[in-house]
C-alpha positions as a Markdown table, in Angstrom:
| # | Residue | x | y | z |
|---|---|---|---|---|
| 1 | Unk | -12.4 | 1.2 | 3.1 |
| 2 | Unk | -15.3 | -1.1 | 3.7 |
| 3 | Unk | -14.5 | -4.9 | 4.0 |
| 4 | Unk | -15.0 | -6.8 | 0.6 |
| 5 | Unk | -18.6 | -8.4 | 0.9 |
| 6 | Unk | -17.3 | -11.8 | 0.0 |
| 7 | Unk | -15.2 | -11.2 | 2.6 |
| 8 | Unk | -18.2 | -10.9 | 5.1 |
| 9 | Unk | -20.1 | -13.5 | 3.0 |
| 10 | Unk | -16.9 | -16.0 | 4.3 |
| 11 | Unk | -17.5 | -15.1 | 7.9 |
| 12 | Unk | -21.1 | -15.8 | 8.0 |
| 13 | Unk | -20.8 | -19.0 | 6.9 |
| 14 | Unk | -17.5 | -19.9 | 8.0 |
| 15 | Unk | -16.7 | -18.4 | 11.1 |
| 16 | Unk | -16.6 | -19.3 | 14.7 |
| 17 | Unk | -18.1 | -16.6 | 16.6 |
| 18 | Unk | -16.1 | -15.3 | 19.4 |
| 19 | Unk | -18.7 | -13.6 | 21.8 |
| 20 | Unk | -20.5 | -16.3 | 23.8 |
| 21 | Unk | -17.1 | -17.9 | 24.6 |
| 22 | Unk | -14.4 | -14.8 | 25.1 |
| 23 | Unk | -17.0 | -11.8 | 24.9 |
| 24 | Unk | -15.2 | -10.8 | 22.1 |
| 25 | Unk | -17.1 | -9.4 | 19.4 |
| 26 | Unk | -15.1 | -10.8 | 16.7 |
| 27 | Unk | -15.4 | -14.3 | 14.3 |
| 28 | Unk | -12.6 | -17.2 | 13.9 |
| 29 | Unk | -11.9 | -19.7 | 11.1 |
| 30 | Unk | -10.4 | -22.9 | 10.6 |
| 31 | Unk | -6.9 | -22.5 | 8.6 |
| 32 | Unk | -8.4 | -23.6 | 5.3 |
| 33 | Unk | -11.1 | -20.3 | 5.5 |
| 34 | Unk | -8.3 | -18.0 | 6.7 |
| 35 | Unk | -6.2 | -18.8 | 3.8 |
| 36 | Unk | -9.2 | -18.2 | 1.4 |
| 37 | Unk | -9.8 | -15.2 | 3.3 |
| 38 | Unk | -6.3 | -13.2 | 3.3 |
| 39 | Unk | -6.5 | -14.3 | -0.7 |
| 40 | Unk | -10.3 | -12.3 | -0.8 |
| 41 | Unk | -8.4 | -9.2 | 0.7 |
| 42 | Unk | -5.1 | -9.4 | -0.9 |
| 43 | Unk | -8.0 | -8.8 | -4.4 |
| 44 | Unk | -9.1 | -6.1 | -2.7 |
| 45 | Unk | -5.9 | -4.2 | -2.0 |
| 46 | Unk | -6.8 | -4.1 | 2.0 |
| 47 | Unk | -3.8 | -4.2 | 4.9 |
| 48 | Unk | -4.2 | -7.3 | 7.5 |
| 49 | Unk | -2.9 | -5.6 | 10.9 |
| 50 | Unk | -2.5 | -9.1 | 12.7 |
| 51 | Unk | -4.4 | -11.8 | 14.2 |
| 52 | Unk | -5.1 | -13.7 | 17.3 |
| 53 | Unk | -4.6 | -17.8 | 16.8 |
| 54 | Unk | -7.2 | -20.0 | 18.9 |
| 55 | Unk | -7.1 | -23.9 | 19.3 |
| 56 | Unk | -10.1 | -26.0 | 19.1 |
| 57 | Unk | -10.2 | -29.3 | 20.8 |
| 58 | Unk | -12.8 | -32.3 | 21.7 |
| 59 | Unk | -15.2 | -29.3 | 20.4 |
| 60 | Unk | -14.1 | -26.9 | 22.9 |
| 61 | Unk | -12.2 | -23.3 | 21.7 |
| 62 | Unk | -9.3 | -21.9 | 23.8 |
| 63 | Unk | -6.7 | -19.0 | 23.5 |
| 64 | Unk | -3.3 | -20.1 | 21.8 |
| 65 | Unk | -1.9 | -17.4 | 23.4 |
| 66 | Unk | -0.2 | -16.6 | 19.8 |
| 67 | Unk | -0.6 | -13.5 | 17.4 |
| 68 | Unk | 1.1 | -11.9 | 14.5 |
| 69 | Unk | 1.1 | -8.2 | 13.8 |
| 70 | Unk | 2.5 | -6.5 | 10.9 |
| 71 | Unk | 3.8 | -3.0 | 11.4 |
| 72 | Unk | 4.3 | -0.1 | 8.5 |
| 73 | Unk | 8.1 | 0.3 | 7.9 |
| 74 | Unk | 9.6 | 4.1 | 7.7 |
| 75 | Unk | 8.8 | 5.0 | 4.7 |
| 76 | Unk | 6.9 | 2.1 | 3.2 |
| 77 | Unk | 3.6 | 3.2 | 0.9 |
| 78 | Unk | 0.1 | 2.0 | 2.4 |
| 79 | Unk | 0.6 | -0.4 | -0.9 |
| 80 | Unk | 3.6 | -1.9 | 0.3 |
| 81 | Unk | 2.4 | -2.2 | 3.8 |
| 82 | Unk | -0.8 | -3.9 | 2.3 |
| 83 | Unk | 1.1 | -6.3 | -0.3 |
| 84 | Unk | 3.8 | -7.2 | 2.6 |
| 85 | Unk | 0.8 | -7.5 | 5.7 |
| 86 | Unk | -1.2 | -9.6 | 3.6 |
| 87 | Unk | 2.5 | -12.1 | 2.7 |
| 88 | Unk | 3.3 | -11.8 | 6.4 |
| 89 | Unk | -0.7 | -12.9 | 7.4 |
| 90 | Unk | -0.4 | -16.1 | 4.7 |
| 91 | Unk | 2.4 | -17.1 | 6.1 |
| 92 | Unk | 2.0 | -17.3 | 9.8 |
| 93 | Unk | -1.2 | -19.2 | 9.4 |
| 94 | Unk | 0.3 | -21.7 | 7.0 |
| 95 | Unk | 3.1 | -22.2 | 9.2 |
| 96 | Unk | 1.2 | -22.1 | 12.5 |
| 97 | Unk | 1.2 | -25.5 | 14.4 |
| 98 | Unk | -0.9 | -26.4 | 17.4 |
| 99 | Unk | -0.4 | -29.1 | 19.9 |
| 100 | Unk | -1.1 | -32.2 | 18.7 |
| 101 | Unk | -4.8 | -32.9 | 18.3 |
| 102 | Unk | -6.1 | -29.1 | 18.7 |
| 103 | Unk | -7.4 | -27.7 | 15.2 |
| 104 | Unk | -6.3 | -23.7 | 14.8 |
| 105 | Unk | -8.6 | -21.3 | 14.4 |
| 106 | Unk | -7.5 | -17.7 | 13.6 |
| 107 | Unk | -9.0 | -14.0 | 13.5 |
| 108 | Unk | -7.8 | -11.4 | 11.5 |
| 109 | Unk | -7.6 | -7.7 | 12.7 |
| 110 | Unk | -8.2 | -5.9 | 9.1 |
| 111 | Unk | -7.6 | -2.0 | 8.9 |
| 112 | Unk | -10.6 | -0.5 | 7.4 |
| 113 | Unk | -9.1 | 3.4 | 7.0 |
């Protein structure tokens, strides 16, 4: 499965890349983008594995040090897994709070089998 290209439209725009500052070659967004970016996938049927959470402050991005991962039950169809990952995902970033004055920022480790 190939990532929905609104999807990748969203991270274009959106995002926070991730390589300068961690040499990761990944992209962040604000909680706002994340939310409107688990709802593009959950269209498209695809399973959200986890995420890393980052914390911006005085314009400066730093590890939280906080992730989520959502593993397939014995049993469970790749449908459930991806209905259930994609609940799991909406959640956590809802409910995620940050130190006071740091803004969250959160990537999203999407399985693309």
């Amino acid at each position: 499965m190939s990532l929905p290209q609104r999807y990748a439209d969203l991270l274009a725009s959106n995002g926070l890349d991730l390589q300068e500052a961690f040499c990761i070659a990944d992209i962040a967004l604000d909680r706002r983008s994340t939310l409107h970016a688990i709802d593009i996938l959950a269209e498209d049927g695809a399973t959200i594995l986890g995420g890393d959470v980052y914390l911006m402050s005085s314009g400066k991005l730093r590890l939280a040090l906080a992730n989520w991962y959502t593993e397939a039950l014995p049993g469970e169809s790749m449908d459930s897994l991806a209905r259930r990952s994609i609940a799991e995902s909406r959640q956590y970033v809802t409910c995620f709070e940050g130190p006071d004055g740091e803004v969250p920022y959160f990537s999203l480790v999407v399985d693309q089998i």
